[in-house]
C-alpha positions in Angstrom: -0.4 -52.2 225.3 -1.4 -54.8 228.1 -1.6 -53.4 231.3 1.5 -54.1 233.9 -1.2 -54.4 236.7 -2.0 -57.7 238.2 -5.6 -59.2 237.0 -6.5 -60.0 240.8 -5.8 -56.0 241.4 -7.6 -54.6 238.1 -10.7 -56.8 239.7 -9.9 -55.4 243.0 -9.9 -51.8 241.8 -13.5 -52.3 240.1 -15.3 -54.3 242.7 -14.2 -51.5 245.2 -15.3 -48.5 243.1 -19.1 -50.5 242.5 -19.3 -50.8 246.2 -17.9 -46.8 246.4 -20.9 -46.4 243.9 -23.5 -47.8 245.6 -24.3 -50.9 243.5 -23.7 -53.6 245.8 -25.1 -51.6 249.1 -24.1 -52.8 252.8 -25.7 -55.4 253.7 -26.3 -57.0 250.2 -25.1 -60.0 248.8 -22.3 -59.6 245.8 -22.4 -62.1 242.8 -21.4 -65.8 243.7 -17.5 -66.6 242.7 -18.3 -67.9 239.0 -20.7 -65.1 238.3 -18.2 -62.4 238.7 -16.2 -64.3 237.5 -17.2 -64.7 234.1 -18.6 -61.0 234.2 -14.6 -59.9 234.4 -13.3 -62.3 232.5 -11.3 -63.7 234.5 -10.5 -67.2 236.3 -11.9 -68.1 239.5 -8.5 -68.0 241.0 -8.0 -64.2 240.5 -11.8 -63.4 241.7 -10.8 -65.4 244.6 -7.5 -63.2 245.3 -9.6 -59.8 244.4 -12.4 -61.0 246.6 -9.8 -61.5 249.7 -8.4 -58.6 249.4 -11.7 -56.8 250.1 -12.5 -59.8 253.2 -9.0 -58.2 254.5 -10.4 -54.5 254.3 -13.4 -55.4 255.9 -15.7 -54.7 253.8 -17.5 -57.7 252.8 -17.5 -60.8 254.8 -18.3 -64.1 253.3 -20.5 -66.6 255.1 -20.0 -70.4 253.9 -23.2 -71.7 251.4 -24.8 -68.4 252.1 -22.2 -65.9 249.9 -20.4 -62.5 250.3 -21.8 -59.7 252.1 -21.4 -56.1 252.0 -20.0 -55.2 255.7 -18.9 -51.3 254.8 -17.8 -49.5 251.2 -15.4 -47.6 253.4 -12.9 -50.2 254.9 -11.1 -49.5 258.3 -7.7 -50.6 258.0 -4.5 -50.4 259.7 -1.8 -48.8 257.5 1.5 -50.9 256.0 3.0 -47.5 255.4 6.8 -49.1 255.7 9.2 -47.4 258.0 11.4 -45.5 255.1 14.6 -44.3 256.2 13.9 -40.4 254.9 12.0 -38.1 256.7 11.4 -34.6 256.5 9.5 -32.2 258.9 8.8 -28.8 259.7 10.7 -26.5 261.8 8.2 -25.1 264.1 8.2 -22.8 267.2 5.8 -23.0 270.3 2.1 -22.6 269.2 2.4 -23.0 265.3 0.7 -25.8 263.7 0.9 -27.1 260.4 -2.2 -27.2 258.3 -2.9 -28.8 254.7 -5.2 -27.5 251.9 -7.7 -29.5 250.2 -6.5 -31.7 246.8 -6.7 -30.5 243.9 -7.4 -34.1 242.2 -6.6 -33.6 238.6 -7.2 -36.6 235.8 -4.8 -36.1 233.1 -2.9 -38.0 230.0 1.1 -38.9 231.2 3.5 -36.7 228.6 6.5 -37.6 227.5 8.2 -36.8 231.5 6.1 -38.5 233.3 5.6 -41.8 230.9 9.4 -41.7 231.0 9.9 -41.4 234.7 6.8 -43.5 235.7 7.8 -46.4 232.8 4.6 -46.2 231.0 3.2 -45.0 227.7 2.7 -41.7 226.8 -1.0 -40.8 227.0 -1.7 -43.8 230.1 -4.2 -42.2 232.7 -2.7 -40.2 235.7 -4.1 -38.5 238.6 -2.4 -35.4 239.7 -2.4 -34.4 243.5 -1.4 -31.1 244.1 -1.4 -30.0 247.8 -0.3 -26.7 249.6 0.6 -26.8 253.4 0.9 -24.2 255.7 2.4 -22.9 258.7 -0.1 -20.7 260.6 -1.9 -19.9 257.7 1.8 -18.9 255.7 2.5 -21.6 252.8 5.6 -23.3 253.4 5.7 -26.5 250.8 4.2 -27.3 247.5 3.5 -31.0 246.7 2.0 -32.6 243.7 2.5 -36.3 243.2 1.2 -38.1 240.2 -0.4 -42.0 240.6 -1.0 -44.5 237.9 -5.2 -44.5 237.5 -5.5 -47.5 237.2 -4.6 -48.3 240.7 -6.5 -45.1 242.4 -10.1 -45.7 240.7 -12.8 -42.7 241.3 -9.5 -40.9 242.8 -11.2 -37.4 242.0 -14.6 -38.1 244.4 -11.7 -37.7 247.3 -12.3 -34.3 249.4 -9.8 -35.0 251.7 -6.7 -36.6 252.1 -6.0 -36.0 256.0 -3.4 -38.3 256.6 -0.1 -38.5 254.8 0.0 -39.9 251.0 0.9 -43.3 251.8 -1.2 -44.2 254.4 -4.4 -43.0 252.2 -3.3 -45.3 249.3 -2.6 -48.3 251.8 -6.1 -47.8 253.6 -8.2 -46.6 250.8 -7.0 -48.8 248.0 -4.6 -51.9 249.5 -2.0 -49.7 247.9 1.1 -51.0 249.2 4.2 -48.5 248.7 7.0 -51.0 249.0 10.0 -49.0 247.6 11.3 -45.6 247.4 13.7 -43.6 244.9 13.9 -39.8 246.4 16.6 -37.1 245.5 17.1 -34.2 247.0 18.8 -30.6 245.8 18.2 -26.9 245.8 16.2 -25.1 242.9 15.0 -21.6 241.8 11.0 -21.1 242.5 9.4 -21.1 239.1 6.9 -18.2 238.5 3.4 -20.5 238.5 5.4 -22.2 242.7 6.3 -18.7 243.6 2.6 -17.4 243.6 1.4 -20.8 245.3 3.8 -19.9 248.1 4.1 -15.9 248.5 7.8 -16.0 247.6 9.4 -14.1 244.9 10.3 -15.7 241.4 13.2 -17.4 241.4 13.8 -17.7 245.5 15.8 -20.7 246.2 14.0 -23.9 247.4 14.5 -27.5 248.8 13.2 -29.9 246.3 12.4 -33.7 246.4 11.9 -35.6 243.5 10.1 -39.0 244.4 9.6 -42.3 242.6 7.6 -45.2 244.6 7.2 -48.8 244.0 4.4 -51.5 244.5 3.8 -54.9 242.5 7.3 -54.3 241.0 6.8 -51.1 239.3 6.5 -47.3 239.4 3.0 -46.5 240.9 3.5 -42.7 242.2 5.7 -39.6 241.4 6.1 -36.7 243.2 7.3 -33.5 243.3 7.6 -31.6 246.6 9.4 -27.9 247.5 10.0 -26.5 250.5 10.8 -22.7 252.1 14.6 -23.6 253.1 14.2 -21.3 256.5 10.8 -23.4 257.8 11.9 -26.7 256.8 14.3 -29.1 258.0 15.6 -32.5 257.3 15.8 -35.8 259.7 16.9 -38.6 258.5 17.1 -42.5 260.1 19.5 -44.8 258.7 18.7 -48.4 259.2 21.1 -51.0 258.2 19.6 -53.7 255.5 21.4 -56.7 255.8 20.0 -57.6 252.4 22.2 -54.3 250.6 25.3 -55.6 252.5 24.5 -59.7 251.2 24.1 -57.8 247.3 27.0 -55.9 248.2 
């Protein structure tokens, strides 16, 4: 089946992992337009879009009848993370801190719950995420999240993820989360979550199931629970004209 993904973006995704890999190093000149061009296959119009999306990151800057240059394989960038309406955050007391473990980046074939849920065949690449965090060194939340491959290339080289999900995605891959689908409801700690979090089987649990949007369709699912007593919920409600209009 033909990918869903935009041409411009599948370009994107491999330009950025050659520069990741060290074959176009900084201060190098990448391909002219119809070079790369025909080495993707694509028209110069998507090269164009994939090329600016990288001049937006900063990492290669184009110089006119000279060519593109390779400014930094890491981009700095300001995150898009939207302001979503759900938040949810720790209850802590004075002098605890909230620390995260290190990913546990996972390459895996969807089954038949996540290609349902995600909208994509069964057996399409997915990375899985898992994450613990802590309170004072006591777990208090188990997250794994699940994104589409395709949009996350060389996503197990990652050590670190030491900002929240969204902002990564946004400043390490233009990964725009534009939409969010989230419920929320109360479950009984499985035996494999109860271990991860020091709790006994079956302990009751906040969970969040997650579905977010970019280019039109599901890019990232995720699964989060949460110790009831360390946890607490805030939520801001923002009116959007555009519900009321549909409405």
């Amino acid at each position: 089946m033909e990918s869903k993904v935009p041409k411009y973006r599948l370009v994107y995704n491999k330009l950025k992992e050659q520069l990741y890999t060290g074959k176009y190093p900084r201060g190098t000149l990448i391909p002219s337009e119809p070079v790369l061009a025909e080495e993707f296959g694509v028209s110069i119009i998507t090269m164009r879009r994939a090329l600016s999306m990288l001049r937006q990151e900063g990492i290669i800057r184009t110089f006119h009848g000279r060519g593109s240059e390779v400014v930094s394989p890491r981009p700095e960038r300001k995150s898009e993370y939207p302001d979503f309406p759900l938040r949810f955050s720790f209850r802590l007391d004075e002098g605890e801190k909230i620390t995260v473990s290190s990913p546990v980046i996972t390459k895996l074939e969807a089954d038949e719950y996540l290609a349902r849920t995600m909208g994509t065949p069964v057996g399409t690449e997915v990375y899985r995420v898992a994450r613990i965090f802590y309170i004072n060194d006591k777990p208090c939340s188990y997250v794994t999240n699940y994104i589409l491959k395709e949009y996350v290339p060389a996503l197990e080289r990652i050590r670190t993820i030491d900002t929240g999900l969204y902002t990564f995605l946004s400043k390490n891959y233009n990964l725009i989360v534009t939409e969010l689908e989230e419920n929320c409801c109360a479950g009984p700690a499985t035996k494999k979550t109860a271990e991860i979090l020091g709790i006994p089987e079956g302990t009751l649990l906040f969970e969040f199931r997650r579905r977010s949007y970019a280019d039109g369709r599901v890019v990232e699912i995720a699964h989060a629970r949460y110790i009831p007593e360390l946890c607490r919920i805030h939520m801001h409600i923002v009116k959007d004209t555009r519900f009321l209009e549909q409405n």
